[in-house]
N, C-alpha and C positions, 0 to 999 in steps of 0.2 A: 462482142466476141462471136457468137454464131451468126451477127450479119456477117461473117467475111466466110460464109458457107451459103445460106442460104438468106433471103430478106424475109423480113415479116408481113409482109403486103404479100408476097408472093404461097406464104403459109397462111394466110388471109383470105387468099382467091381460092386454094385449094379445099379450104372450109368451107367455103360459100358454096363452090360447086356441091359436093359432098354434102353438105345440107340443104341444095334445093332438092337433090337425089333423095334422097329420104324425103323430103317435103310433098317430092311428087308421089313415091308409093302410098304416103300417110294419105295423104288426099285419095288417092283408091281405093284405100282400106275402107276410108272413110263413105265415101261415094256409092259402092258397093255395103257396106252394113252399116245405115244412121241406126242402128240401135245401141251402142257402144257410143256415147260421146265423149268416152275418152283420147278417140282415135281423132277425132274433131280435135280437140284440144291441144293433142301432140303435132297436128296436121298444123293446125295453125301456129305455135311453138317452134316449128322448124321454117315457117315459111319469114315470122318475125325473125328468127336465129338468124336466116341467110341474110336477110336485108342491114342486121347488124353487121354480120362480119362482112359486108362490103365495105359498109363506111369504116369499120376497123383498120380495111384493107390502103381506105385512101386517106387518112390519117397524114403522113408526109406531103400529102399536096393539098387538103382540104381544108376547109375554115376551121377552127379546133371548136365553136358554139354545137356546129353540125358532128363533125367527124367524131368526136370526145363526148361532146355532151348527149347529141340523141342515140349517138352509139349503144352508151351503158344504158340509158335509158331503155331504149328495143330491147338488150341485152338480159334487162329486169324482166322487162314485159315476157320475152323467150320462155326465161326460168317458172313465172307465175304462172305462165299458160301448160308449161310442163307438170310441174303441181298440180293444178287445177285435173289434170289429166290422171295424176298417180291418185287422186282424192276420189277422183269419177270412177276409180277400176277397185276402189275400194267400198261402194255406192255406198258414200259417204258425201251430204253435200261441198259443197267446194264453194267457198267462199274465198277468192283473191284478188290482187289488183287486177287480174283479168276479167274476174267474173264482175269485179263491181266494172268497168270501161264496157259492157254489152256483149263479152265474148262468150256468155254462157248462152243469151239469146239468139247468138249465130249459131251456137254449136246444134243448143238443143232446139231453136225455134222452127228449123228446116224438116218438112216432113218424111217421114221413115219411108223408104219403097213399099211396092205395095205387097208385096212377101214379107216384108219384115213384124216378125211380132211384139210381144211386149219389153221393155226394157229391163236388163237383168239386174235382179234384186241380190241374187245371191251373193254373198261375200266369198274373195278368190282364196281364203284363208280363214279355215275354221275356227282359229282361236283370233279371228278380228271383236268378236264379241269381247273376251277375255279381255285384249289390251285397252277396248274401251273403257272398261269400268276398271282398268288397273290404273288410267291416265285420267279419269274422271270427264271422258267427253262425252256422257251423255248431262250433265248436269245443267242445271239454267244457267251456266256463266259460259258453258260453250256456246260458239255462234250458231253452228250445224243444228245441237240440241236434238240429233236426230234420235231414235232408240232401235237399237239393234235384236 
């Protein structure tokens, strides 16, 4: 029904642009302040996102192994490194299928400019304390195990 208005490859290609735009400011952000490795993580999040929604886009002419299967795949990888990123801005460790694949070593292994100072500890939300011990993630059965 809505291919006889617009195709989905062609709302495919428009995402893909529109996420390397974003792809490319995050990398800025990033490039300009490694102390925040959230902005790493959403950088790389959006540059996986685009590479997915192109194979989304070729879908109708592509192998369906490639097109379908590493699509979602990427798709996964996108959302974990987005994660990874909302977990970072909460400096709360981040433990995902990105961070175990080496995306935390790129984020965080790259050195900070040389103005850059230390890495922000503070939480963006006063009562982050509060929903940890309401949700029990400071306990030894969470991964992070961090203590706020």
């Amino acid at each position: 029904m809505i291919e006889e208005f617009v195709s989905i490859s062609t709302l495919m290609i428009c995402t893909f642009l529109s996420t390397m735009v974003v792809g490319i400011f995050m990398l800025q952000v990033w490039l300009t302040d490694r102390r925040h490795a959230a902005a790493g993580y959403w950088c790389l999040a959006m540059w996986v996102g685009s590479l997915c929604t192109i194979l989304f886009a070729l879908r109708p002419i592509g192998f369906p192994l490639i097109t379908v299967g590493l699509g979602n795949a990427l798709a996964a990888f996108s959302y974990a490194f987005m994660w990874a990123g909302f977990r970072d801005l909460r400096s709360s460790p981040a433990l995902s299928v990105g961070g175990a694949c080496g995306a935390d070593s790129l984020v965080r292994g790259l050195p900070a400019p040389a103005a850059g100072g230390q890495r922000r500890q503070q939480s963006c939300h006063p009562d982050v304390g509060h929903h940890r011990r309401l949700f029990h993630l400071d306990g030894p059965g969470y991964l992070g195990g961090a203590s706020t």
